[in-house]
C-alpha positions, 0 to 999 in steps of 0.5 A: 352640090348634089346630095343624093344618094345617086349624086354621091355614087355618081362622084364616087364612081369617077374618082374611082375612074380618075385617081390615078394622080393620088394612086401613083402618089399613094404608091410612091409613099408605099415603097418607102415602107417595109411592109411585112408579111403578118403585118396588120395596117390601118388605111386612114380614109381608104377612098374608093379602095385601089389602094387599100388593095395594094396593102392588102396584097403587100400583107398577104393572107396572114396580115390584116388591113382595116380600111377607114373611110366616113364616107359610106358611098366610097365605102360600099364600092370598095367593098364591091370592088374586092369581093373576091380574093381579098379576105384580109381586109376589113372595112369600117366606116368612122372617122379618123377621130372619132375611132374607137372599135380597134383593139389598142395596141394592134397595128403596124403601120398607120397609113394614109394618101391624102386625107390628114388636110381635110381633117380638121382635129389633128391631135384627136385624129393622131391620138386615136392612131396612136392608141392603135399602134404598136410601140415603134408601129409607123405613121406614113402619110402624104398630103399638101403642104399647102393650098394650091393657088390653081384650084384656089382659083378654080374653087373661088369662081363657085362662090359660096360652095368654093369658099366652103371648100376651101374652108375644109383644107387645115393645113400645117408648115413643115415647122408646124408638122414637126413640132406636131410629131414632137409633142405627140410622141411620135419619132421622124424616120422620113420627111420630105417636101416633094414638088407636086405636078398635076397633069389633065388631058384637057379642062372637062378632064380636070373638072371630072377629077375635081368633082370626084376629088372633092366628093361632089364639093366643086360642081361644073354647074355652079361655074357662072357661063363668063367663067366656064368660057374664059377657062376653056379658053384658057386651056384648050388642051392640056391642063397643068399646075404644080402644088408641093406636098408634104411626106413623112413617116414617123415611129409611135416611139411614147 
């Protein structure tokens, strides 16, 4: 995995590039939500910040979106990628859990695309969030339900730093999600499992978007050369698999 300083631009710039499958996600979780006006929302690992954009426009001039993302790289192209006409957002570097220079009581809505999985401390993630919202502010987020046997796959043929990779995803049940609402106050307003499609042009595509993804976690080069072979063998053109994720939005209602 490449650490550097340039490593990480590098990763960052092509997820910046190929996020659309979580931008289109992230939209579809955005139209479930009656954004207003004034309104203040907290984006909980605001990536490289296409989305934190939509926020920003769906709030105007008069609302306020906080962007939170630990990862620094991410962080400073969000920043270069809104320098202009975006004044209402605010950008902070901080773990979910660990955040705590947010005046309590002062948002919204609590949004979030993909991130809670690779949060290992849930409750102090969902405590702080709640903390910050308002009563009756809502807590939106998407993620997977599970792990997806394909980039299981993938990830295991790395070895070490796949086994590592894999270790990162904390995952819940559907069951487990809403005992975990239940007995952290939080009120279910929407709950679906929607049926995950993931689609590449071809292999070197999909790799491109997993090392972005993965913040550089999955590197081509760690492939041995008999799996690399077998994999473009395998998928000479387009790539496909299917995951199920997990959407819901619930209401700060303790």
């Amino acid at each position: 995995m490449n650490n550097t300083k340039e490593g990480n631009l590098q990763h960052a710039i092509k997820y910046s590039k190929l996020n659309t499958w979580q931008f289109n996600r992230g939209q579809q979780l955005l139209k479930l939500l009656n954004i207003k006006r004034g309104d203040t929302i907290l984006d909980l690992g605001s990536g490289t910040g296409e989305l934190t954009v939509k926020l920003s426009e769906s709030v105007g001039l008069k609302g306020k979106v906080i962007a939170i993302e630990p990862d620094i790289t991410r962080l400073e192209l969000s920043k270069r990628n809104t320098l202009k006409g975006f004044d209402n957002i605010d950008f902070l570097s901080q773990k979910a859990e660990e955040l705590d220079i947010i005046s309590e009581e002062s948002v919204d809505i609590v949004y979030s695309n993909y991130v809670i999985m690779w949060i290992e401390d849930h409750s102090g993630a969902f405590n702080c969030a709640k903390r910050y919202l308002k009563k009756n502010g809502l807590f939106a987020m998407e993620l997977l339900l599970e792990r997806i046997p394909f980039l299981s796959m993938v990830n295991g043929l790395t070895g070490d730093a796949g086994r590592q990779l894999e270790a990162t995803f904390h995952g819940k049940s559907k069951d487990e999600w809403v005992k975990f609402f239940n007995e952290h106050g939080f009120q279910i307003e929407h709950l679906e499992c929607p049926k995950l499609e993931f689609n590449f042009k071809n292999i070197e595509h999909f790799f491109d978007w997993l090392e972005g993804t993965s913040h550089g976690a999955f590197e081509v080069k760690l492939l041995d050369d008999k799996s690399l072979l077998e994999l473009k063998k395998r998928y000479p053109k387009q790539v496909y698999f299917e995951g199920t994720g997990f959407q819901a939005i619930v209401k700060n209602i303790k």
